[in-house]
Rosetta silent file (secondary structure, phi, psi, omega in degrees, C-alpha in Angstrom):
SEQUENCE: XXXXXXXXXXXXXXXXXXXXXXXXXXXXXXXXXXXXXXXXXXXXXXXXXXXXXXXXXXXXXXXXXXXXXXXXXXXXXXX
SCORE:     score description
SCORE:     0.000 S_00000001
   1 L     0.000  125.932  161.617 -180.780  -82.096   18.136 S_00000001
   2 L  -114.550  179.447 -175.978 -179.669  -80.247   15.080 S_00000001
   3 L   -59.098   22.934  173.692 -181.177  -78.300   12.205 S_00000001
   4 L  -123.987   -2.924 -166.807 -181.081  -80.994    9.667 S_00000001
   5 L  -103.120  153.873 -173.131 -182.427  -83.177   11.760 S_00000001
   6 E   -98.654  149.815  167.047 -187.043  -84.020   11.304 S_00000001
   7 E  -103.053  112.436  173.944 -189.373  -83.899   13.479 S_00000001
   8 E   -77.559  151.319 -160.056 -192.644  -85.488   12.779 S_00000001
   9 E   -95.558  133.769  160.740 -195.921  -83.203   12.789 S_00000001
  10 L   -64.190  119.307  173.211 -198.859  -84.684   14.636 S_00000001
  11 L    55.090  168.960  163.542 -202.565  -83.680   13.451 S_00000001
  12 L    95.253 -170.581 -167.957 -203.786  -80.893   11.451 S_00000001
  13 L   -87.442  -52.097  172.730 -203.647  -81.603    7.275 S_00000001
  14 L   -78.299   31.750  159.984 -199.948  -82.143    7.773 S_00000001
  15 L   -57.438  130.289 -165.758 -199.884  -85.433    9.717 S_00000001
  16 L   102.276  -18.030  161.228 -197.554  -87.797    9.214 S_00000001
  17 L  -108.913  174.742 -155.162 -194.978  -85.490    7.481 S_00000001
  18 E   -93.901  166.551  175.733 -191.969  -84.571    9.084 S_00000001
  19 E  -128.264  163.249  114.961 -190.599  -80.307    9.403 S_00000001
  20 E   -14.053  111.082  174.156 -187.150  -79.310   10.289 S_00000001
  21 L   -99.831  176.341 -150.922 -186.513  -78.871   13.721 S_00000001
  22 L  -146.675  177.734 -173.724 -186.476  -75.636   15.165 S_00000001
  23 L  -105.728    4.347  154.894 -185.750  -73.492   17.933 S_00000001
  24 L   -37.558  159.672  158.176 -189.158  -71.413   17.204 S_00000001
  25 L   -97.203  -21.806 -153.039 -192.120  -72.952   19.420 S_00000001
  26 E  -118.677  156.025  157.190 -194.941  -72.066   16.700 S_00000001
  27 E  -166.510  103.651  167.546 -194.911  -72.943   13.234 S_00000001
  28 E   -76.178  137.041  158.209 -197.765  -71.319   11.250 S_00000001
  29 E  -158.738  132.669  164.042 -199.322  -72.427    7.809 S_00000001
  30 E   -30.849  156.329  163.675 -201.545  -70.959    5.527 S_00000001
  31 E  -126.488  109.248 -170.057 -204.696  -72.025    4.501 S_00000001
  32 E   -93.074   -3.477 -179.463 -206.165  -71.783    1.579 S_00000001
  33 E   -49.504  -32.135  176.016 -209.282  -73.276    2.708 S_00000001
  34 E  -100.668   62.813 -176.617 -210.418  -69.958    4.367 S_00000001
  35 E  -101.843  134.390  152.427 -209.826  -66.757    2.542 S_00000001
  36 E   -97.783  115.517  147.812 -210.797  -62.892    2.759 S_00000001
  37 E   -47.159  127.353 -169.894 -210.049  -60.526    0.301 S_00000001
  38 E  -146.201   95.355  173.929 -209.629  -56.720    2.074 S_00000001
  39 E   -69.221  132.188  176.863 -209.164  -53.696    0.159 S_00000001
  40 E  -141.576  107.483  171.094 -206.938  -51.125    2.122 S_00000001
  41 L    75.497   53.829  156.661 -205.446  -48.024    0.951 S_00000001
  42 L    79.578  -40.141 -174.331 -206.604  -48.609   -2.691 S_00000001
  43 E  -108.110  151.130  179.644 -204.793  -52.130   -2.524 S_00000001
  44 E  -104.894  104.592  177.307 -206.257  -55.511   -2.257 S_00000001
  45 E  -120.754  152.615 -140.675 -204.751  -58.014   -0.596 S_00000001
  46 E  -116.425  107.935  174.770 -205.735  -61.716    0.128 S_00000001
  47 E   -75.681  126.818  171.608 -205.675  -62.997    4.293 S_00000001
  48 E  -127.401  144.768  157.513 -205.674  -67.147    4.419 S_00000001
  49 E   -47.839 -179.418 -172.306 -206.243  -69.198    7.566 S_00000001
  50 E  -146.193  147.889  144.763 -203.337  -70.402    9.829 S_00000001
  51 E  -106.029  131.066 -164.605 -202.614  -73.445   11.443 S_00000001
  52 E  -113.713  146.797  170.973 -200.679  -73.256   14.120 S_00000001
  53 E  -101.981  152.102  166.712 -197.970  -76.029   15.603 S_00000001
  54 E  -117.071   80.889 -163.590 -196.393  -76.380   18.483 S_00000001
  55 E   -66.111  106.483 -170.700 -192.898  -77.998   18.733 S_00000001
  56 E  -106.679  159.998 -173.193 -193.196  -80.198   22.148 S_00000001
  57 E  -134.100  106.926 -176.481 -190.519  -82.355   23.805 S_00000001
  58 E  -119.805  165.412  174.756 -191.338  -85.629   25.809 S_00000001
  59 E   -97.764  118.604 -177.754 -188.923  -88.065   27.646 S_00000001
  60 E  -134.019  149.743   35.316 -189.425  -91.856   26.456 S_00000001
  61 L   140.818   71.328 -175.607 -187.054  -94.405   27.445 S_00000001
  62 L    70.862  -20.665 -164.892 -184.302  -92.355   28.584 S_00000001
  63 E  -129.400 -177.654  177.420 -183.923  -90.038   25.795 S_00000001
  64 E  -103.940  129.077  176.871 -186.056  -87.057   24.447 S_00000001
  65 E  -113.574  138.868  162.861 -188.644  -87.349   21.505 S_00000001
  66 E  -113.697  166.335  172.129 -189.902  -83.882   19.690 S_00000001
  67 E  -157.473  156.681  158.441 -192.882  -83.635   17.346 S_00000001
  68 E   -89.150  142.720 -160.609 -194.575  -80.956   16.255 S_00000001
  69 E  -119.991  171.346 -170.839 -198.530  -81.219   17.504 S_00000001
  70 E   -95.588   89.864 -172.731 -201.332  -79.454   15.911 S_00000001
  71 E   -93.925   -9.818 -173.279 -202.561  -77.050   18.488 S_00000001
  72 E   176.686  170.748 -167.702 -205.241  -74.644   16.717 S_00000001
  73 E  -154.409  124.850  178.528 -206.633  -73.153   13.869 S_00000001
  74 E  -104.207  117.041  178.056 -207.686  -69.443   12.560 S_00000001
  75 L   -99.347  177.482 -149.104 -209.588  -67.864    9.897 S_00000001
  76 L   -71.034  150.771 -156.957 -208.534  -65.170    8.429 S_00000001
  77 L  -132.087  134.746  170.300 -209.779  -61.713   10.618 S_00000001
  78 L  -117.943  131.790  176.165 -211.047  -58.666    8.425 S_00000001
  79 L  -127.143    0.000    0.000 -210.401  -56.036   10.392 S_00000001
């Protein structure tokens, strides 16, 4: 497979649209649904959930299908 060619994403808000595929396993994305604000050192900066993907590989009918699947989801950690 090469890097022009999509993969469709599985679950999560993007299902049903395709990524890039990649040789990464994860693919994180923001959220703005979940936000902290955290002052540090004088500066403030703004933490969004993550959704995280997982680029999986199955064997169908002789050949290999990838997709990325929706494995999990994080809010944002004030630490």
């Amino acid at each position: 497979m090469s890097e022009h060619e999509q993969v469709p994403v599985v679950g999560g808000p993007l299902d049903g649209q395709t990524r890039a595929w990649s040789t990464a396993r994860f693919l994180n994305v923001p959220d703005t649904k979940d936000m902290a604000t955290v002052v540090q050192d004088g500066e403030a900066m703004t933490l969004f959930g993550q959704h995280t993907y997982e680029l999986k590989c199955y064997a169908r009918a002789g050949g290999k299908v990838y997709q990325w699947e929706h494995v999990g989801y994080k809010k944002p950690e004030v630490k």
